[in-house]
C-alpha positions as protocol buffer text, in pm:
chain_id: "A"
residue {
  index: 1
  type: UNK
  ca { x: 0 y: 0 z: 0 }
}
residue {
  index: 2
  type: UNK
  ca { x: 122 y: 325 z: -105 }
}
residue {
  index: 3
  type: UNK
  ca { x: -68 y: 536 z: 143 }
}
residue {
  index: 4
  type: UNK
  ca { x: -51 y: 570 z: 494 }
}
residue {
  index: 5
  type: UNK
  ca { x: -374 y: 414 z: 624 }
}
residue {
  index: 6
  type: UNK
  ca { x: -415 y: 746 z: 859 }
}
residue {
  index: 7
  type: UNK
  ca { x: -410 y: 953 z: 575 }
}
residue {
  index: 8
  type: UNK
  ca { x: -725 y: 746 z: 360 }
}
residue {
  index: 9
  type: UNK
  ca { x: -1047 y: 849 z: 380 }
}
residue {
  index: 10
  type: UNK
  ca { x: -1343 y: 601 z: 483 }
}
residue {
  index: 11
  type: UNK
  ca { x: -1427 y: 483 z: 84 }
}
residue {
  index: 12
  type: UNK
  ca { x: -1011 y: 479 z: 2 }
}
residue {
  index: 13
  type: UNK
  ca { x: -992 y: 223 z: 299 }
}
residue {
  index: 14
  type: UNK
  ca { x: -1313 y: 45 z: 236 }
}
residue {
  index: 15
  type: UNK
  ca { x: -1171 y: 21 z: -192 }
}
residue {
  index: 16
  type: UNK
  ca { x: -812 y: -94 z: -11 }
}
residue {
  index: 17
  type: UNK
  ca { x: -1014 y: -395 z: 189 }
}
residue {
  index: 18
  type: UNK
  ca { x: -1182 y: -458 z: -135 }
}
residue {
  index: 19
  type: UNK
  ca { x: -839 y: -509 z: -333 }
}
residue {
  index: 20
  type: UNK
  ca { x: -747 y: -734 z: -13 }
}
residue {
  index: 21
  type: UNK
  ca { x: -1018 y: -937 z: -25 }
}
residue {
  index: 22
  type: UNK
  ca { x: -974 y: -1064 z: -337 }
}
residue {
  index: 23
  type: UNK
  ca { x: -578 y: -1108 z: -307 }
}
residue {
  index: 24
  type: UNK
  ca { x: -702 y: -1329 z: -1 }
}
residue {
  index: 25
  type: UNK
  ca { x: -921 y: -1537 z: -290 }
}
residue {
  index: 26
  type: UNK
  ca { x: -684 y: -1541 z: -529 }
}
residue {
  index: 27
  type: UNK
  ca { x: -411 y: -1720 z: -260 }
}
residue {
  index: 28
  type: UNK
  ca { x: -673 y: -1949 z: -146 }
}
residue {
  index: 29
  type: UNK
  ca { x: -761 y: -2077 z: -537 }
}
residue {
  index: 30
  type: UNK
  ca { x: -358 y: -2121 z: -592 }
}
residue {
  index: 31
  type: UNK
  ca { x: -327 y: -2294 z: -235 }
}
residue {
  index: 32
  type: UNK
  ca { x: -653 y: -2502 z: -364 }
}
residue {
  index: 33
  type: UNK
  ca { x: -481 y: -2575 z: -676 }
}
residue {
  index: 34
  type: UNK
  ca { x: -170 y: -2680 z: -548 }
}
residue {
  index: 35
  type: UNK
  ca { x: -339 y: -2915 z: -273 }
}
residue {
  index: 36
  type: UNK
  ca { x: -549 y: -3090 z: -558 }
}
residue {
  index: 37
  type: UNK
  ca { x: -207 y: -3121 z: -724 }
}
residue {
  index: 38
  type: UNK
  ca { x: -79 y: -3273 z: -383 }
}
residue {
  index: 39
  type: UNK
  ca { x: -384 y: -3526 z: -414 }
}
residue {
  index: 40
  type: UNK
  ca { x: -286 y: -3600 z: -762 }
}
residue {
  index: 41
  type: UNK
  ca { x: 31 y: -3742 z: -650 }
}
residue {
  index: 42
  type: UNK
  ca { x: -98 y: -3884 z: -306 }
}
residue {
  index: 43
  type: UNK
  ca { x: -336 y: -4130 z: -530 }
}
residue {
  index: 44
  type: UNK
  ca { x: -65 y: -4187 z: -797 }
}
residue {
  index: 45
  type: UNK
  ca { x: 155 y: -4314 z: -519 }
}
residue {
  index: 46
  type: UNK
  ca { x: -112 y: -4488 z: -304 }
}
residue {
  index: 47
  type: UNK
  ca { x: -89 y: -4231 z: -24 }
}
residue {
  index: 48
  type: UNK
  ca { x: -367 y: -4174 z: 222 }
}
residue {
  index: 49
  type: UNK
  ca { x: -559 y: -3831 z: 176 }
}
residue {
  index: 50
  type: UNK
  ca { x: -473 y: -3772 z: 567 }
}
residue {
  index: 51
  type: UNK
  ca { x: -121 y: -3659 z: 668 }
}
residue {
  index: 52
  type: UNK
  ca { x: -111 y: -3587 z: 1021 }
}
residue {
  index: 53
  type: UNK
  ca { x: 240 y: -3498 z: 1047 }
}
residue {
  index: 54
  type: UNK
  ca { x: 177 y: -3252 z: 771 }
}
residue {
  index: 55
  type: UNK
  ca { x: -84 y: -3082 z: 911 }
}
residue {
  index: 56
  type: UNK
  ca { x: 73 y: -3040 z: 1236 }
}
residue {
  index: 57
  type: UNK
  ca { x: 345 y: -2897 z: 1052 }
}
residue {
  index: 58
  type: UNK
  ca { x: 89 y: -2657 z: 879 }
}
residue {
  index: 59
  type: UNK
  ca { x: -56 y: -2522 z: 1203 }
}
residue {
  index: 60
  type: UNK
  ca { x: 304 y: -2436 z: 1329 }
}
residue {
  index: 61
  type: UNK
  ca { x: 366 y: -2236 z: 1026 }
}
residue {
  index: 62
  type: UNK
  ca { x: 60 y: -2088 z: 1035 }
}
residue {
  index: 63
  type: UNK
  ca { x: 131 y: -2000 z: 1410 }
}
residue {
  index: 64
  type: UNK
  ca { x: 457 y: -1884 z: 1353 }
}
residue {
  index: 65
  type: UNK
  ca { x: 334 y: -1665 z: 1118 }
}
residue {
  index: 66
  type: UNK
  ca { x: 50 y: -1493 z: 1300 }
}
residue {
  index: 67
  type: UNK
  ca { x: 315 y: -1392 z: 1566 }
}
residue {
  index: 68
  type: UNK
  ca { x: 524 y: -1254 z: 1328 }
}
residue {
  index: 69
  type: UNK
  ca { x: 263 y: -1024 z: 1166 }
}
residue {
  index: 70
  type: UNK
  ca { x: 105 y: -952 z: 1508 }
}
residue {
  index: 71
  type: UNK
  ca { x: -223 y: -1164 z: 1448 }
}
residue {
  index: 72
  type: UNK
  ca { x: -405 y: -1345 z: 1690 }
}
residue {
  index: 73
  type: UNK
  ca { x: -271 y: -1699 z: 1635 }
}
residue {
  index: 74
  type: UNK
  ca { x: -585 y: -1889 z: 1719 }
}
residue {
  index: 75
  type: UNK
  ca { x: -795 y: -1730 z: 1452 }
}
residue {
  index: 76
  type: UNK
  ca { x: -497 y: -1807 z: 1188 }
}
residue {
  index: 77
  type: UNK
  ca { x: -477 y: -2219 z: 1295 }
}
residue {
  index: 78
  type: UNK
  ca { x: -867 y: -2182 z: 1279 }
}
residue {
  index: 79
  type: UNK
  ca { x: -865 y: -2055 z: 943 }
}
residue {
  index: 80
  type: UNK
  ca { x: -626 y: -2286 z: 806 }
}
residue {
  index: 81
  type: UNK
  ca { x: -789 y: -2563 z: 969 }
}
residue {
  index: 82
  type: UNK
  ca { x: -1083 y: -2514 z: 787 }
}
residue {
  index: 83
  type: UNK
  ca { x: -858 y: -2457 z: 441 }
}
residue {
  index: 84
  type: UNK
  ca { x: -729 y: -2817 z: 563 }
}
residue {
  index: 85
  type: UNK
  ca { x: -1049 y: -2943 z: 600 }
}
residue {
  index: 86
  type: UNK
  ca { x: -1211 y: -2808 z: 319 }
}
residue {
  index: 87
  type: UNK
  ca { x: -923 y: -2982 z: 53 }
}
residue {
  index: 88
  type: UNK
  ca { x: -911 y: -3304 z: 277 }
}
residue {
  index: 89
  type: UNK
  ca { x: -1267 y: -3353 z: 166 }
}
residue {
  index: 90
  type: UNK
  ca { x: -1234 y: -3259 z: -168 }
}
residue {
  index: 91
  type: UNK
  ca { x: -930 y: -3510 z: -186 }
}
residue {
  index: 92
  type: UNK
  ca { x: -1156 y: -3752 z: -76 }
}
residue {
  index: 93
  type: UNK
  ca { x: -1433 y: -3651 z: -315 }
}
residue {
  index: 94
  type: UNK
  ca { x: -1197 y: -3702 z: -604 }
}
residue {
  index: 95
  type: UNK
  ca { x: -1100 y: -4064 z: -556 }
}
């Protein structure tokens, strides 16, 4: 962002969420894309859909990460939780 937040007025901010929003959509669709890629391979190889290791491994990072950008970590594991969710069952959908 260009501008200092402080210095936006109420529609500049409310157009800068807007252009967030859909960068948020757009990472989610390539983190989609790359997961059903991940799947791809899992059922070439004979792999279960469910890696718990892996996902433990996600929540840290995503943990790590909220403390790094000041976020409240619990509703960053919560949302990636629910990403994890949402392509486990579309893994399991696709076999």
């Amino acid at each position: 962002m260009s501008t200092n937040p402080e210095d936006m007025s109420l529609d500049e901010l409310r157009t800068e969420i807007q252009t967030i929003d859909r960068e948020i959509v757009e990472k989610i669709a390539q983190r989609t894309y790359v997961a059903d890629t991940i799947a791809e391979v899992k059922d070439e190889k004979g792999l279960p859909t469910t890696d718990e290791d892996q996902e433990q491994s996600v929540m840290d990072r995503a943990g790590e990460n909220a403390e790094r950008f000041d976020v409240d970590a619990n509703l960053v594991k919560a949302i990636f939780r629910l990403l994890i969710e949402l392509n486990k069952v579309e893994q399991r959908e696709s076999r």
